[in-house]
N, C-alpha and C positions, 0 to 999 in steps of 0.2 A: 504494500500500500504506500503510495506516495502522498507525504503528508506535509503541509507546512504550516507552520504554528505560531499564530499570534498573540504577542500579549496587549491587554486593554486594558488598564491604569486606568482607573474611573475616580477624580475625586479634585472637586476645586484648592484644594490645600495644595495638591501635588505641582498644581499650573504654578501658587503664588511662590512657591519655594518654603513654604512652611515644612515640610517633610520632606525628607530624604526618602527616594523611590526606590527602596532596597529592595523591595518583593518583585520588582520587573529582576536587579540582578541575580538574587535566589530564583527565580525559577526559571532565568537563562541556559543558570547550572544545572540545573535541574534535567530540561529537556534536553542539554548534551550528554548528560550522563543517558540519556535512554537512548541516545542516536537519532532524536524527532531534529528534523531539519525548524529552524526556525529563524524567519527572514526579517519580521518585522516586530518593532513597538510601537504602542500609541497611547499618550495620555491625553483624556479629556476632562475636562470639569461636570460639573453635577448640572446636569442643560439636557433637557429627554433630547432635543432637535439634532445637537451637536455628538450625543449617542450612537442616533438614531445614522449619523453621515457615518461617523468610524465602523459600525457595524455593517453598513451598505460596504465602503471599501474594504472589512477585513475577511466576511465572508463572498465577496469577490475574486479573494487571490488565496484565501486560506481555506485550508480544512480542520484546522485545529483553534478555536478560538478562546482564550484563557482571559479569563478580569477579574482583577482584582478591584475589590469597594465597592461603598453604596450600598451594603446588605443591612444597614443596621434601621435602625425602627423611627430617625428622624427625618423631615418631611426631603429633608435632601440626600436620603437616600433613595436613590431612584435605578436601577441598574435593574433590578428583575421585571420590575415593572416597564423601564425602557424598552431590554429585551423579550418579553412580550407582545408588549405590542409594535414591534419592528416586522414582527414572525405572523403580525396579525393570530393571535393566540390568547383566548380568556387566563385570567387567572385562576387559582382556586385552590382553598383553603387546604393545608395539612391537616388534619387533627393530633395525629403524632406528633408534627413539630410544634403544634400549639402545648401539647401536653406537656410537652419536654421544656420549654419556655417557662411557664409555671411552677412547674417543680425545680426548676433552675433558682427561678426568684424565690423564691419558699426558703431553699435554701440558703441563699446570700443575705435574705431578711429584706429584697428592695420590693418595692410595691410599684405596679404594673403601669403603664397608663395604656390607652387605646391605640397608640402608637404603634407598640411593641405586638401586636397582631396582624400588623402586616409582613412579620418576618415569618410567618407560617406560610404566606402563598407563594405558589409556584405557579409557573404554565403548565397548562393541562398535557401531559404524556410525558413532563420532565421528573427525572428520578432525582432523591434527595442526595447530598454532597453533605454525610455526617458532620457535624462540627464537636469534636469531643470537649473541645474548651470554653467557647461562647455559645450565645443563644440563637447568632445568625447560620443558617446552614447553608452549604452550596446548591448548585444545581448540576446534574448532567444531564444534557439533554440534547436531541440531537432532531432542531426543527426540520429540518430539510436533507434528503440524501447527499452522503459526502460529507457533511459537515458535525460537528459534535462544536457542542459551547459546555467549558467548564466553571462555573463561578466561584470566587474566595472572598471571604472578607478583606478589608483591606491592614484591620492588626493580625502581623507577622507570625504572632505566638500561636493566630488560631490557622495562620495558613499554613505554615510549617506543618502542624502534625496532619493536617485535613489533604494535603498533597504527597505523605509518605503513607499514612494510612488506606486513603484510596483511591487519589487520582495516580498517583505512580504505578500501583497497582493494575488499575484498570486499562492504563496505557500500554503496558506491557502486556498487559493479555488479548487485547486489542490487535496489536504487532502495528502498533505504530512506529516504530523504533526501528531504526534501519543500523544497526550494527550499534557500537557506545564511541560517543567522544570520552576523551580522557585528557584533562590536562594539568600539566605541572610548571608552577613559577621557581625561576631562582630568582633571589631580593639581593639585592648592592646598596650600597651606600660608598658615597666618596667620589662616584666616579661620574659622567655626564653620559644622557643616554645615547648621543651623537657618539661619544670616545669606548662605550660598551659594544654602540650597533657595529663602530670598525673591525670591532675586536673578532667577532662570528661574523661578520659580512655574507661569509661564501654559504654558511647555512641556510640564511633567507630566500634561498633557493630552491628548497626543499619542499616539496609537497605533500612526505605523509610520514614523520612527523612536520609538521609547518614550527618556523619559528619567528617569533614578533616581540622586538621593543617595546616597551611605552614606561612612563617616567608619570611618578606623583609624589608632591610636597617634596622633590628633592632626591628622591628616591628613583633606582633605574630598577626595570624588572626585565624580566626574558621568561616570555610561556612558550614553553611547547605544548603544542597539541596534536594525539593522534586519532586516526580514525580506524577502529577494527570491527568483530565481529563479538570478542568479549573484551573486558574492561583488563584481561591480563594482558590479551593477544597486545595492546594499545599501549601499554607500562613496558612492554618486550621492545615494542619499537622505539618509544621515548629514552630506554634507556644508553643507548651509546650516544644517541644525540649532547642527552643529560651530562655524559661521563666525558665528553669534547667540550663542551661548552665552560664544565668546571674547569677541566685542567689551561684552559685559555685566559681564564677569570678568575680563578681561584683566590687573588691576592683582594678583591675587593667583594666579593660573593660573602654575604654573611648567614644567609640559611635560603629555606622554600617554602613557599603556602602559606600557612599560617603565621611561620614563624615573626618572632618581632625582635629586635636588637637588645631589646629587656630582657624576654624568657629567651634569647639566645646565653646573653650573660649570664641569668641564672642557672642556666643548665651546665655553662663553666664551674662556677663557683660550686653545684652541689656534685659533680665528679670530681673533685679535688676536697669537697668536707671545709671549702671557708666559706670566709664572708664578708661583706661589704658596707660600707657607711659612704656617705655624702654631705657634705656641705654645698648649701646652692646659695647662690648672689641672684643674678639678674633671671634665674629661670624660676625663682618663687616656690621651687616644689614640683617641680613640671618631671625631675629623673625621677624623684622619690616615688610619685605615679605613678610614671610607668612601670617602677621597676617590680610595685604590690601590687601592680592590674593582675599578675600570674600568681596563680594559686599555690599555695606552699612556702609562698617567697620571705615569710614567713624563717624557712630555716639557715638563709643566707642574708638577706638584707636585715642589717643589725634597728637601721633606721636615719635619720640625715638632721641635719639643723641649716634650715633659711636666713641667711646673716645678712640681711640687706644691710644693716647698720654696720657701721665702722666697730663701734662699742660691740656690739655682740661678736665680730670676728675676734676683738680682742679678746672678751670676758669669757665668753664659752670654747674660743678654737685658739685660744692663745698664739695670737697672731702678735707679733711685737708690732706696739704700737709708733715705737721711731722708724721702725722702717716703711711700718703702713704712711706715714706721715710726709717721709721720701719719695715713694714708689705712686705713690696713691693704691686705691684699691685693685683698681683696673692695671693688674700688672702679673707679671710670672711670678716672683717671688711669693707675692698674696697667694698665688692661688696654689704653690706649693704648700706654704706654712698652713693653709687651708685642709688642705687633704692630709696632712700629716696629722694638725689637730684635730681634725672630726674621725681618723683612724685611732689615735693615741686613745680620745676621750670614750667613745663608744667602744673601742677593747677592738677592733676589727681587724683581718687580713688584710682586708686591700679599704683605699680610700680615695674617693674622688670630688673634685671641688671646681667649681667653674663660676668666673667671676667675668664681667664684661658687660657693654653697653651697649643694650638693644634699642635705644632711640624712645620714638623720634627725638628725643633733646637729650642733654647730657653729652653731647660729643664735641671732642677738640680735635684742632689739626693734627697731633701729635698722640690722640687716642680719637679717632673718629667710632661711627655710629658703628657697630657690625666688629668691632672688636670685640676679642671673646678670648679668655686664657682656662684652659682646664687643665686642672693639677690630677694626679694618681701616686699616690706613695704606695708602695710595693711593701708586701708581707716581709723581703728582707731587709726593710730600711728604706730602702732608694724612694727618692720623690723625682717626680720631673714635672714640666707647665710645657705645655702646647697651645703656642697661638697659633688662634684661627681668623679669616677673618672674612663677612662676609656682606653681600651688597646693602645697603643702606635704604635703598628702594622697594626690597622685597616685605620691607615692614617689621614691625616688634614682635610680631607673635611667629612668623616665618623664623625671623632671625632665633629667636626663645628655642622655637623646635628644635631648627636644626641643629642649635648648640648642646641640648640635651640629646639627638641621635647620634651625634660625632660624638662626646664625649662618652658615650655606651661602644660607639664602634672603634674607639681609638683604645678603651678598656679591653672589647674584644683583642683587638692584636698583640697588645701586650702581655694577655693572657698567656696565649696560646703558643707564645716565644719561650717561654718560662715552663722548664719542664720539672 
């Protein structure tokens, strides 16, 4: 069966940029992982007229039609009712989904209004799309030969299990799915994705596995992607690609997929049994963050102190204050005596400290905007400061990030020097 598959992003929040459209990317992956060919997306706002246009062009060119939103019980939810009557097709009441509505609320203790009875109806011959988590359910249903409409709620929590429990299911038994994609990221830091794409050039040539650049907040990535028949056959092919691509890159590659420069470092530090502390200046808390986003981190990250003050570098990271007086803040020295003192005081292995001026104001000729020093004292003593320095244009919170990722990725190397 040749199938191509739309998605429809149904939801005026989505237009104004109030919400990030994650559920069109979740279930991009989604339908590559089943090998469903999928050409287009399209978001519209809560408007029957302007519904009623996207579903004329999607089952036009598609056979597979997926939307998300617009299932809930307020007067702008309007999607199944859209899609009704686009299909020219009554509606008509669930009594099981009304019942299950009910006993939903019963349970939460919320009391009902007359709203919340319109998440019971469906078009007439459409089957229900269980929702195990909320009150609103899907639909499948398939008004017209050739074509099948799948509908989601538009929160994540309830679309996730409602597309593993049975729309992925049903797809597969269907044989919509013409073999599986499969694909796998490597992450860089440090390096430009123009000076990464040189580096593999001659694989961009390549058809099956494909490989593709793209660059975010700073960051270069490299995905391959294969096309097979099963999801090993696809990992069999990706893998020499995989194992050329490192040994060309290797010196600035710091993981894949999920991985992040934080739970990269942690995963140093808890094969070795240490642990780490920080001191931050101009990043507020921003590594301490990242470094507790991963679970566990608990058994390496001892914990950090924010010293925006001159006085609190002195009083807590015992920073000498004649030379902070000299040097100013914004300097190698600081940002040594930094990382040494928040290693010393919290008891830790390793210690890292970054002090610098991320703008807009605050900047001299001779320390401009985008200057950034991160210190690391090593488990046997040794401190070093690495300046960094970076464009003044890209703004204070670019500038913030990237000095808390480099300062994670510059901790990586030094790591892994150290045997």
């Amino acid at each position: 069966m040749n199938v191509g598959a739309e998605i429809l992003c149904i939801g005026t929040e989505l237009l104004l940029g109030e919400i990030l459209n994650s559920n069109a990317q979740y279930l991009a992956q989604q339908l590559a992982l089943l090998g469903i060919p999928h050409f287009y997306q399209t978001v519209v706002g809560d408007n029957p007229d302007r519904i009623h246009q996207a579903l004329a062009i999607a089952s036009s060119r598609s056979n597979l039609i997926i939307t998300t939103g617009g299932l809930g019980p307020t007067p702008d939810d309007l999607t199944t009712e859209a899609i009704a009557n686009f299909f020219h097709t009554p509606l008509e009441e669930r009594p099981e989904i009304w019942e299950r509505i009910q006993q939903m609320a019963t349970l939460t203790g919320r009391t009902l209004t007359p709203n919340n009875r319109k998440q019971a109806l469906l078009p007439k011959g459409a089957e229900i799309l269980p929702n195990s988590v909320g009150t609103a359910p899907g639909m499948i249903w398939e008004p017209q030969p050739n074509l099948l409409i799948l509908t989601f709620p538009g929160v994540p929590s309830e679309l996730y299990p409602m597309w593993q429990q049975t729309a992925s299911p049903l797809l597969q038994a269907r044989n919509y799915g013409q073999g599986t994609f499969h694909s796998e990221v490597l992450l860089y830091w440090g390096i430009a994705e123009s000076a990464l794409a040189t580096k593999v050039n001659h694989l961009f040539e390549l058809q099956n596995p494909t490989v593709a650049p793209y660059a975010n907040y700073g960051q270069a990535r490299l995905r391959i992607t294969a096309r097979a028949n099963t999801q090993q056959e696809a990992i069999a092919l990706i893998a020499p690609v995989k194992a050329e691509i490192r040994e060309l890159t290797s010196e600035f590659c710091y993981g894949t997929d999920d991985d992040t420069l934080a739970s990269v470092a942690g995963q140093l530090l808890q094969e070795r049994s240490q642990t780490l502390a920080v001191a931050e200046s101009c990043t507020g808390g921003w590594l301490g963050e990242m470094l507790t986003e991963a679970s566990g981190s608990s058994s390496y990250f001892l914990g950090g102190v924010i010293s925006y003050s001159n006085d609190v570098k002195v009083d807590l990271l015992d920073v000498d204050r004649q030379t902070l007086d000299q040097h100013g803040a914004v300097s190698a020295i600081i940002a040594e005596q930094m990382a040494h003192g928040v290693k010393t005081k919290l008891k830790s292995d390793w210690g890292i400290s970054i002090t610098g001026i991320a703008g807009p104001t605050g900047g001299t000729e001779s320390k401009p905007v985008g200057l950034v020093y991160v210190g690391i004292a090593y488990p046997d003593g040794k401190v070093e400061a690495i300046e960094l320095r970076f464009s003044p244009s890209r703004g204070r919170n670019w500038i913030r990030k990237a000095t808390v990722m480099s300062s994670l990725d510059l901790f990586r190397k030094r790591f892994v020097m150290i045997k």
